[in-house]
N, C-alpha and C positions, 0 to 999 in steps of 0.2 A: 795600421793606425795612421789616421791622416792627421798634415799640421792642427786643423780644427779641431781634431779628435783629442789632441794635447792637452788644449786650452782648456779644458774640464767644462760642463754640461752648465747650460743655464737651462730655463724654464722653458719647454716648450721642444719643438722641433729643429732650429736652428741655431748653430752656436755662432760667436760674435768672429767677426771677419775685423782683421787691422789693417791700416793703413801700410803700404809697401815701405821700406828703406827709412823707417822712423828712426830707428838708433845710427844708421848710417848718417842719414842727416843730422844727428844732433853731435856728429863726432866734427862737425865743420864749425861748429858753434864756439862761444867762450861758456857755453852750461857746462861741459866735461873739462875736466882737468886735462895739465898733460899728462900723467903717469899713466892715467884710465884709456885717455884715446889713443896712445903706444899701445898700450896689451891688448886694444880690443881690433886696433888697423893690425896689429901683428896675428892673431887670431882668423880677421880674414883673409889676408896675404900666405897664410899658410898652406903650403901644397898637403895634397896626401900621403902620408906617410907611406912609402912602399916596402921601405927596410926597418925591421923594429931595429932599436937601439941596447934593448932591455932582451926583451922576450925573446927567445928562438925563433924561428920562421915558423914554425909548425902550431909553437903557441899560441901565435901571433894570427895568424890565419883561422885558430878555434875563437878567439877575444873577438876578432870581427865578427864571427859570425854569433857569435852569442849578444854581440850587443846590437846588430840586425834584429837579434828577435826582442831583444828588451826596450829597443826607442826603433822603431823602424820607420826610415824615412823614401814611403817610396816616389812620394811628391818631388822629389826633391832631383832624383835621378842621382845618377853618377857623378856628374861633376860638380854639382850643388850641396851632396850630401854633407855633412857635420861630419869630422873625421873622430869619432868618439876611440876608438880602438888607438889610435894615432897618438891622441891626447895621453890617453893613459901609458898607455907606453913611454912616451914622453916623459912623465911624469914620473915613471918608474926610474927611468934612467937618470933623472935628475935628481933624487932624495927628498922629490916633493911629494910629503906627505899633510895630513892633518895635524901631525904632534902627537896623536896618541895611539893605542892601540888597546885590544882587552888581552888582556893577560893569558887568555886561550889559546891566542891567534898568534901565530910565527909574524918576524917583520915582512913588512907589505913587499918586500921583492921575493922571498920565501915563500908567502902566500900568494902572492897573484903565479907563480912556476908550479909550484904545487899543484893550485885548485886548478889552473888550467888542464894541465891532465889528468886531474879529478873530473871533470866535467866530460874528458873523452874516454875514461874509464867507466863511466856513467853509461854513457852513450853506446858504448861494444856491451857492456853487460845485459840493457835494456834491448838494446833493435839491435843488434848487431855488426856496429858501424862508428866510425868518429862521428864525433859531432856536427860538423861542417858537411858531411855526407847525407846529411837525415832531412826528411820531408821535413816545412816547416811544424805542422802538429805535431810529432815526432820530438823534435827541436825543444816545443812546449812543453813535453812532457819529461824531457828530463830537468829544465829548469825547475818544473813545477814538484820536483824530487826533490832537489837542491833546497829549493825553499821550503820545503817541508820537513827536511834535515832525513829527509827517506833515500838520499842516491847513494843507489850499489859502487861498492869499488874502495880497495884500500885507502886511497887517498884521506876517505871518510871515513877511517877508523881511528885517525889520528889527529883528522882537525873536522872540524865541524862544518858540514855544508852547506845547514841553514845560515850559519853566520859569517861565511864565504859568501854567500849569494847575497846576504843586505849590504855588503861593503861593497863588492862587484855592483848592485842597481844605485846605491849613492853615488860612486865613485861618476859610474856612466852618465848617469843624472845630471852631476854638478857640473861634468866634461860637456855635456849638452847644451846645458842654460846659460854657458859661461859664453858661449859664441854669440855673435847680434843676429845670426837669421836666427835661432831659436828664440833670440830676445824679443825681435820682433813677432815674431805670431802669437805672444801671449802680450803684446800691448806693453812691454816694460821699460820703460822709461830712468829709472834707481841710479843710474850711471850719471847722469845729467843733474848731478849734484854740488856743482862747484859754488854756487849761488845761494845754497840752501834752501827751506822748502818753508812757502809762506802756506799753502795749500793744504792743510792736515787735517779737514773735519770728515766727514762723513761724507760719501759722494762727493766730493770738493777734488777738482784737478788743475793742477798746473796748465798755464798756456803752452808750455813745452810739449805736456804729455799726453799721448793717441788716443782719441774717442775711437770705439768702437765701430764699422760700419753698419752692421747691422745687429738686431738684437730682434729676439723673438715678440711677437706684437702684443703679448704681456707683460715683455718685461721694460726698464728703464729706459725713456727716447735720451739719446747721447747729443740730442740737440738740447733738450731741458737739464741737462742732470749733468754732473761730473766737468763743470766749469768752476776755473780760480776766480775767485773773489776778489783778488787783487792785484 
């Protein structure tokens, strides 16, 4: 799946391209507060995690590569990539959670040790092999278990795999979109809020926020359309 592939389907053949370094640029600005442009210069400033904090090594090495197959960035290369696996672990090791949980589900450090080698018990049951070993189709098919609440393996006789895997794709999700290169390929601008937003109606944008470069020759010219008013 490529960056463009992200940004969800408009009408036609071609999906909308963004301008490079939008949210980078507007972190130079007085539109972002300071507390917003700390978290988000810290965010890029971050190396990649080599040693989890939280997880096992071994864990640690299946959560990359499962979230390889659930946001795959291969545009991006190695040193550009989004450290999603990194995040979470992070995360884990910090108590930073959402605040809640469902009452089925063990606490999120519980659960992410657990499902992890539920997902490689999936994986030997299925092809016969960890997870991290398997072609990526392979790979698919045991998520595709996971979320169907269909994977083999004790893990999933005591917690539920379907609802291991919608926390596991939010969790990797919200690790993903929280970073400004992923901000940037879907045109997001939400951070550059210090000023507040006079721009609210219908197609109406701020002069801050990214016009599209291209858009399918059906669909909305980003020259006519999606200009603030004031």
């Amino acid at each position: 799946m490529s960056a463009t592939e992200r940004t969800g389907a408009w009408s036609g053949e071609a999906l909308p391209h963004w301008p490079e370094n939008t949210v980078r640029n507007l972190l130079g600005t007085g539109l972002v507060t300071d507390p917003t442009r700390a978290a988000l210069h810290d965010r890029l400033e971050r190396s990649t995690v080599a040693e989890p904090r939280f997880l096992s090594p071994e864990a640690f090495v299946t959560l990359r590569a499962v979230c390889e197959r659930l946001i795959p960035q291969p545009e991006r290369g190695d040193e550009g990539a989004v450290d999603i696996a990194g995040e979470i672990d992070c995360n884990l090791a910090n108590g930073k959670g959402n605040g809640w949980r469902y009452a089925s589900m063990p606490p999120d450090g519980e659960a992410y040790r657990a499902g992890l080698r539920g997902i490689d018990e999936a994986a030997q049951a299925m092809f016969g092999g960890r997870f991290r070993g398997l072609d990526p189709a392979r790979q698919d098919a045991v998520l595709g278990a996971m979320q169907a609440g269909a994977a083999p393996g004790p893990t999933w006789v005591t917690m539920a795999a379907g609802r291991f895997f919608g926390e596991l794709l939010v969790l990797a999700t919200e690790s993903y979109y929280a970073h400004p290169f992923a901000q940037e390929e879907i045109g997001y601008a939400g951070m550059a809020d210090a000023a507040g937003w006079r721009a609210v109606g219908l197609d109406e944008r701020e002069a801050h926020e990214p016009a599209p470069l291209d858009r399918t020759a059906d669909g909305p010219d980003p020259s006519t359309t999606g200009q603030a008013t004031g």
